[in-house]
C-alpha positions in Angstrom: -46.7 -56.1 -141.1 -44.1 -59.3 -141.5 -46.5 -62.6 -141.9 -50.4 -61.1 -141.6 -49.9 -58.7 -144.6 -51.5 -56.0 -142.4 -51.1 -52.2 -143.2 -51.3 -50.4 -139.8 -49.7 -47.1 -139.1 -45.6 -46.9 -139.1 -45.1 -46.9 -135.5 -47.3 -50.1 -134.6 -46.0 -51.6 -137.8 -42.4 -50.6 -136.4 -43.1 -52.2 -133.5 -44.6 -55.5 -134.5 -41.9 -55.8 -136.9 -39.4 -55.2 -134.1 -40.6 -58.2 -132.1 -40.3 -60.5 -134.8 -37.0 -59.6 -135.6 -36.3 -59.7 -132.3 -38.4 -62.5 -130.6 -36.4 -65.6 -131.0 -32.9 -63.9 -130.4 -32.0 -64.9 -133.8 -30.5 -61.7 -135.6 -27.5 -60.4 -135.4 -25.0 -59.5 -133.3 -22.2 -56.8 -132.1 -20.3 -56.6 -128.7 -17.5 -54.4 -128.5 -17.8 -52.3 -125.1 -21.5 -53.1 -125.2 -23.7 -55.8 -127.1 -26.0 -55.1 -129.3 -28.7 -56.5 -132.3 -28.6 -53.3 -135.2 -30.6 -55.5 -137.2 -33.5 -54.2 -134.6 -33.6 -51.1 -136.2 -34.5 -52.6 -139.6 -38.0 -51.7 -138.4 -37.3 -48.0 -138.8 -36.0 -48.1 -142.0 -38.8 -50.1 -143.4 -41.9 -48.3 -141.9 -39.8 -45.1 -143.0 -39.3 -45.6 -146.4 -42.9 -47.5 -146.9 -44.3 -44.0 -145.5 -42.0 -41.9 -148.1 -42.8 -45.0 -150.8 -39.4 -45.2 -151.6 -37.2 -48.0 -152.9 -34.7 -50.2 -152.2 -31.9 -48.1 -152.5 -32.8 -45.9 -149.7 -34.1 -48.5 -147.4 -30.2 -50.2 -147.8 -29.0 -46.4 -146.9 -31.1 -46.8 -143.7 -30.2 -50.1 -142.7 -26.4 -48.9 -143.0 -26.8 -46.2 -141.1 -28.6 -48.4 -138.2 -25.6 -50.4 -137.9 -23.0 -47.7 -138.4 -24.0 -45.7 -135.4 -25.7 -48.5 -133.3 -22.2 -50.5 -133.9 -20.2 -46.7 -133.0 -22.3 -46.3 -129.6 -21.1 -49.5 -128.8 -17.6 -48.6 -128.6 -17.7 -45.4 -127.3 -18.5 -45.8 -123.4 -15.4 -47.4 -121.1 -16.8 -49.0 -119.3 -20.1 -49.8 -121.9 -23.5 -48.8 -120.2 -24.3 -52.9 -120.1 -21.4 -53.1 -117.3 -23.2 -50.0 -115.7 -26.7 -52.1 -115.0 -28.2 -50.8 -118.3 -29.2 -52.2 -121.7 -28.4 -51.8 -124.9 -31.5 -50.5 -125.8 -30.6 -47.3 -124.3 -28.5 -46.6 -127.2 -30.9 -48.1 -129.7 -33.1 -45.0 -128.6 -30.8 -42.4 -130.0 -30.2 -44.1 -133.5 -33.6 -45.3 -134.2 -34.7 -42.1 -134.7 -31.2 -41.4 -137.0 -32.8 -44.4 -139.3 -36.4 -42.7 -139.3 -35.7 -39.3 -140.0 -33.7 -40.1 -142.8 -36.1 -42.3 -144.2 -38.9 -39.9 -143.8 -36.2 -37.2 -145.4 -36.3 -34.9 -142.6 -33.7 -32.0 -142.4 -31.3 -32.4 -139.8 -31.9 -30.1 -137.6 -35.2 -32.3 -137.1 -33.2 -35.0 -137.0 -31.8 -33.4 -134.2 -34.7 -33.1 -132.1 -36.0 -36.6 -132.9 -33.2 -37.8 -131.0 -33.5 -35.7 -128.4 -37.5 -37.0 -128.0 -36.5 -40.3 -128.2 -33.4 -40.8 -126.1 -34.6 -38.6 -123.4 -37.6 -40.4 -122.5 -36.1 -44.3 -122.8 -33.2 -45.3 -121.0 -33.7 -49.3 -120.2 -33.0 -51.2 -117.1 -31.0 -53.9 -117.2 -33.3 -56.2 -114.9 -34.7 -57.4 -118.4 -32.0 -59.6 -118.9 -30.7 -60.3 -115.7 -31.3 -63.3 -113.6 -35.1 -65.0 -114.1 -35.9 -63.3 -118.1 -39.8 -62.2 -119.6 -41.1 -61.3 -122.7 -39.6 -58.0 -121.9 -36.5 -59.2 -122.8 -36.6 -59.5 -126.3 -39.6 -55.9 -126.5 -37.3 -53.3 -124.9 -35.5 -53.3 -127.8 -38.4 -52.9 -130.5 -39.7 -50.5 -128.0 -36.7 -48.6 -128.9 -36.7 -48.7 -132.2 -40.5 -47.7 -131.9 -39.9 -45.0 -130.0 -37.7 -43.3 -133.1 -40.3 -43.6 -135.2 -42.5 -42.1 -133.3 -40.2 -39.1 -132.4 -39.4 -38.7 -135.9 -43.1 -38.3 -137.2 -43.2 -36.0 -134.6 -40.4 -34.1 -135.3 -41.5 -33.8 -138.8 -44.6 -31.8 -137.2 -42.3 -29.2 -135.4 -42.1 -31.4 -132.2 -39.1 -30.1 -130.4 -36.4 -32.2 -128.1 -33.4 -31.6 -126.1 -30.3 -30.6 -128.9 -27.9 -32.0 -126.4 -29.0 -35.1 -125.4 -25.7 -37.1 -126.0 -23.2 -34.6 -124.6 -24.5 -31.7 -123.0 -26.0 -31.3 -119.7 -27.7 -34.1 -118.2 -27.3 -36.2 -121.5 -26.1 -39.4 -122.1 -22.5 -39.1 -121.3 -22.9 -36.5 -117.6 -25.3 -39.1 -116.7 -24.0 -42.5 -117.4 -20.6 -41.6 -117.3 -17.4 -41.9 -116.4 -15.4 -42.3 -119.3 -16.8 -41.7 -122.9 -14.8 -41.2 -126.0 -16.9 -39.5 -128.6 -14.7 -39.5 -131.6 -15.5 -42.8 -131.8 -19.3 -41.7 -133.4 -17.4 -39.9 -136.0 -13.9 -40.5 -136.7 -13.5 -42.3 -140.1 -16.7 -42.0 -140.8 -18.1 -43.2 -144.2 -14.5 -44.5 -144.8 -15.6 -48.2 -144.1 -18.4 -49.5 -142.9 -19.6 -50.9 -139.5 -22.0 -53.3 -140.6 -19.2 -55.1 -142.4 -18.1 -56.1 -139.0 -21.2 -57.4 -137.2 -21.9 -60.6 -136.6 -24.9 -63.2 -137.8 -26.4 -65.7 -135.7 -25.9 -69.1 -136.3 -28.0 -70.2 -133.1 -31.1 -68.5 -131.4 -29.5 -67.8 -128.4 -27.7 -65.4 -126.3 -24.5 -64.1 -128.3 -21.7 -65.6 -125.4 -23.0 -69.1 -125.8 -22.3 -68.9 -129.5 -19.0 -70.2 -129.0 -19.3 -72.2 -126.4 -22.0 -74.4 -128.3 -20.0 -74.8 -131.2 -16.8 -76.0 -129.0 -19.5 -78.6 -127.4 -20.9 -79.5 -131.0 -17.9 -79.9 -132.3 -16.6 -82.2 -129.4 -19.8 -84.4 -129.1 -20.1 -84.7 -132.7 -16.2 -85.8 -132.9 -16.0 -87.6 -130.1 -19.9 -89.7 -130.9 -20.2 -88.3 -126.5 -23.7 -89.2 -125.3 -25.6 -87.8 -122.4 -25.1 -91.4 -120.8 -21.2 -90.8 -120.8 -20.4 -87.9 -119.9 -20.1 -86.3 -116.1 -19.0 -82.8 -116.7 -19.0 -80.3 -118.6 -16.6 -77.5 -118.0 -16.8 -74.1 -119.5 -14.5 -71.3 -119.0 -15.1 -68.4 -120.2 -15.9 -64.2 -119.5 -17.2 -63.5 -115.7 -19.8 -61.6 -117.4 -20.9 -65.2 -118.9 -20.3 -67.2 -115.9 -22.9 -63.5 -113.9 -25.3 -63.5 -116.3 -26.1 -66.9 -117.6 -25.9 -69.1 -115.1 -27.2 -67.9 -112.1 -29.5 -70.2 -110.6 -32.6 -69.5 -112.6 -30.5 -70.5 -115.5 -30.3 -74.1 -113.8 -34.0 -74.2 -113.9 -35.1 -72.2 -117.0 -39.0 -72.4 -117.5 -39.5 -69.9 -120.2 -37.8 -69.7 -123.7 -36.6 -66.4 -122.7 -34.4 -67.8 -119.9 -33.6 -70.9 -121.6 -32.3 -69.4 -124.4 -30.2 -67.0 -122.0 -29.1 -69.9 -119.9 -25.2 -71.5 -120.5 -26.7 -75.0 -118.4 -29.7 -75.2 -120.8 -28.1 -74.4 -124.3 -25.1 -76.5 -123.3 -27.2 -79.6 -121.9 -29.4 -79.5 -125.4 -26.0 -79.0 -127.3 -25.4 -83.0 -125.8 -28.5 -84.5 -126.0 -30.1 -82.9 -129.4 -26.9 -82.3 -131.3 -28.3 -78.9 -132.6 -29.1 -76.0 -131.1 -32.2 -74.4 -133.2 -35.8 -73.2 -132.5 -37.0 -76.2 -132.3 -34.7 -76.6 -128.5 -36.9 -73.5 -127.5 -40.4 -75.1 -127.5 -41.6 -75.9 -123.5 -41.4 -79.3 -124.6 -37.8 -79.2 -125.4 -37.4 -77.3 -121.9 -39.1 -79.8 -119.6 -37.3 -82.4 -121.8 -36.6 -84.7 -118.5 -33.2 -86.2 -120.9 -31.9 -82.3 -121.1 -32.8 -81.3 -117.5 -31.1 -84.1 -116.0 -27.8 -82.8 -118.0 -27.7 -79.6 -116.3 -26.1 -80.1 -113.1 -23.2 -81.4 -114.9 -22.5 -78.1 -116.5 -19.8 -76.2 -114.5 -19.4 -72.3 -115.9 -16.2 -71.0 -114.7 -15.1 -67.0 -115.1 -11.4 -66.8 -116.3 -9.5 -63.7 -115.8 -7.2 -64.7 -118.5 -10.1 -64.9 -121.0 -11.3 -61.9 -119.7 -8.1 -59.9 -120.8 -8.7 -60.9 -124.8 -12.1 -59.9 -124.9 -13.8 -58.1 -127.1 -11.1 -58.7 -129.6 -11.6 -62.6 -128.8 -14.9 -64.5 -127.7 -12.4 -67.0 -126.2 -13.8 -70.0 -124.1 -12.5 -73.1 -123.1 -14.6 -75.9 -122.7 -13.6 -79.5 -121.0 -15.8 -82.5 -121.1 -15.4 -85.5 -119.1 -16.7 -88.9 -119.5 -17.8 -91.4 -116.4 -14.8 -94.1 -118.0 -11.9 -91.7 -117.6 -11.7 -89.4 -120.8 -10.9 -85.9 -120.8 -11.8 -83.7 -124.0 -10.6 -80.1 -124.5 -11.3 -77.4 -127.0 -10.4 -73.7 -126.6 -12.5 -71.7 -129.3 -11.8 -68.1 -130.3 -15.1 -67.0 -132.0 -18.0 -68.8 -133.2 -19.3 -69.4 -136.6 -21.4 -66.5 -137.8 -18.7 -64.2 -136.6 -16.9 -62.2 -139.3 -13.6 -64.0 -138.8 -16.0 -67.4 -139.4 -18.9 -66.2 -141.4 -22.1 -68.1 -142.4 -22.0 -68.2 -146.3 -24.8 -67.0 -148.8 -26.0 -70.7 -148.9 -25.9 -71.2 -145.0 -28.1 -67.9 -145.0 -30.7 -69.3 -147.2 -31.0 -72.2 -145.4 -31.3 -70.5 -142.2 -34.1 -67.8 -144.0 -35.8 -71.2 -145.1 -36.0 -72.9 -141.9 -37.9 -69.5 -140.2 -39.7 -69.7 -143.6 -41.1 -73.3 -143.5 -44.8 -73.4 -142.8 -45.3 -69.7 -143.2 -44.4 -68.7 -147.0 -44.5 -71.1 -149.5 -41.8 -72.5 -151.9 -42.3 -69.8 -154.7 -42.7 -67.2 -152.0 -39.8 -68.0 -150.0 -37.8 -67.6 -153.9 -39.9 -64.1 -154.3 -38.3 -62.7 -151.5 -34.6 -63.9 -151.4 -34.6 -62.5 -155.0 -36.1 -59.3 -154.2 -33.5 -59.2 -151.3 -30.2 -60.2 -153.3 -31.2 -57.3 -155.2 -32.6 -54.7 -153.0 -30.8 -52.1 -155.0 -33.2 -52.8 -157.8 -36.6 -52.9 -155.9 -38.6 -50.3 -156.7 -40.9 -49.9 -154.0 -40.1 -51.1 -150.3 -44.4 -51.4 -150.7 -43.9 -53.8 -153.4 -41.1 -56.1 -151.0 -43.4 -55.9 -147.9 -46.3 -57.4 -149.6 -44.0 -60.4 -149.8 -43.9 -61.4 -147.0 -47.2 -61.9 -146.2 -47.9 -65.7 -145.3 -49.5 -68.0 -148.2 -49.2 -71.1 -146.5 -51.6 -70.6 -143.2 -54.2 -68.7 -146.0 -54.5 -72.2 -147.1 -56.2 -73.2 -144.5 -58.5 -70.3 -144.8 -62.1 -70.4 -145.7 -63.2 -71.0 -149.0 -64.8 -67.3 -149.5 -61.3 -65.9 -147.3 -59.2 -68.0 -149.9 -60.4 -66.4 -153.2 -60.7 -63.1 -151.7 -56.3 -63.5 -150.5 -55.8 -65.3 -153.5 -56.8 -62.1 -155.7 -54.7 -60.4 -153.7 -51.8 -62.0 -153.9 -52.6 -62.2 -157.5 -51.8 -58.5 -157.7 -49.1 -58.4 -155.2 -47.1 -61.0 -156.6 -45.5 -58.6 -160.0 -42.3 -58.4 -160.0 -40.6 -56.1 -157.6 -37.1 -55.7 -159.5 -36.3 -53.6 -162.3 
């Protein structure tokens, strides 16, 4: 497991691995007819190929394939399932176990049935991320990927599923429906690449704030705007935006899941903090009395004409102004970590370094971007897993625990690239 170095079995370590990709909304992200986070699926690749102790080539086959047909699901329902009052993670259930079985080198007519064990058995709500948001928010989604692990391991035993769980009877498409195009999962296919096309993070937050923050950053920032000087802030942007995050409990968020769902809260901490980062997602942040007191001047407005450039375009429109007079306007198209407006190698580092901080040390944190810039030399996905266990809280370990980790890490620490 990420951080405690733990071996457990490959569904639990799917699973805790899951939430900590997952936990700070911090991945990645994809939103054609539906959103969604491939990187989730990582998970299933990893615990996969650690089970079939294979290397780093294979585990880059899996993650490719998360995102291909994570990324293809996406943009094959009209209206997308998320529109329909279900999540993403619906659709996470049927490639997870894609990612596992491949990993674990099943045939595919295994395959087959692990998708039928997993899908038909997890179809999510999408109460977990509407209006007043739990931890559940951010664990459907390893659930998910969980769940494919599990089916695959028990396809692999001769554990049968439903073969026609996407289009046949009482699958996916009869029973979400009404309009599905299905060439979508195959046409092109391994002509280019999905996961060229997704997006990364550059803020731990819901993916239609991204550009709305950086239009504010860039405005405050520009501008030198204080909280003390401005009276409203106007954002217009999708109806979805203006549905989803800011309902009322968005005015009032008083957990990190609906703060950093909530277009008032990110907004408001945009203008007082001048960053929007982890650090705006502690309690203390939340209850901040400077950043509450901003968010009744944030207006969220649904704009039809926005609305008709969308997906192509994460178009919003933000107005800010001040108590003297002054009007400032910026209409922004897509947000920085967006493919059109990608974060560079350096601004990944950096970002891999600040989650890194006080849980991996210096010469750690260098082990494992090296071993990851190269992943198509690592040996054994064993080997890059025991790199990530934390050195920095075994510091403050007992004196007996410390040699006893420190042998350990000894042996763990040969190289991992060939």
């Amino acid at each position: 497991m990420i951080g405690s170095g733990r071996r457990v079995d490959a569904v639990s370590a799917a699973f805790a691995n899951g939430l900590m990709i997952r936990c700070m909304d911090y991945n990645d992200i994809y939103w054609k007819q539906d959103p969604s986070h491939p990187s989730d699926i990582f998970p299933a690749a990893i615990a996969g190929c650690e089970r079939a102790q294979s290397g780093g080539k294979e585990l880059i086959v899996g993650l490719v394939l998360g995102h291909e047909f994570e990324m293809r699901l996406c943009e094959a329902a009209f209206p997308g399932i998320r529109e329909r009052g279900w999540h993403h993670a619906t659709l996470t259930a049927f490639v997870s176990p894609i990612v596992a079985g491949r990993a674990l080198h099943l045939p595919w007519e295994q395959i087959q049935h692990a998708i039928g064990i997993s899908a038909s058995r997890h179809c999510t709500l999408g109460a977990v991320t509407a209006g007043k948001l739990t931890m559940m928010k951010n664990t459907v989604d390893p659930m998910a990927t969980q769940s494919g692990v599990m089916a695959a391991l028990l396809a692999e035993k001769g554990y049968s599923g439903p073969e026609h769980g996407i289009d046949g009877k009482e699958g996916l498409t009869h029973v979400f429906g009404p309009a599905w195009k299905l060439n979508l999962l195959t046409d092109g296919l391994g002509e280019s690449w999905r996961i060229t096309q997704c997006g990364m993070k550059a803020f731990p937050t819901e993916a239609l704030t991204h550009t709305p923050i950086s239009a504010v950053l860039d405005l405050v920032k520009s501008n030198d705007l204080h909280p003390e000087q401005v009276e409203k802030i106007q954002i217009r942007s999708l109806a979805r935006a203006a549905d989803i995050l800011s309902d009322p409990s968005k005015y009032d968020p008083r957990s990190k899941e609906t703060a950093d769902h909530s277009l008032p809260y990110v907004i408001a901490a945009a203008l007082v903090e001048r960053q929007v980062t982890p650090v705006q997602f502690t309690m203390k942040k939340i209850m901040d009395p400077m950043i509450r007191q901003q968010l009744h001047k944030i207006e969220v407005v649904a704009d039809p004409e926005i609305e008709k450039v969308f997906p192509a375009l994460q178009r919003v429109i933000v107005q800010i102004n001040t108590k003297d007079g002054r009007s400032y306007t910026k209409q922004l198209d897509f947000p920085k970590g967006d493919p059109r407006n990608p974060l560079t190698d350096q601004e990944v580092e950096e970002k891999f370094a600040a989650l890194a901080d006080g849980v991996l040390s210096p010469g750690a944190q260098k082990r494992v971007k090296d071993a990851v810039w190269n992943l198509e030399r690592v040996g054994s996905v064993n080997e890059l897993m025991a790199l990530m266990e934390a050195d920095v809280r075994e510091a403050k370990s007992s004196r007996t625990k410390g040699k006893t980790r420190a042998r350990s890490r000894t042996a763990k620490r040969s190289p991992v690239v060939a």
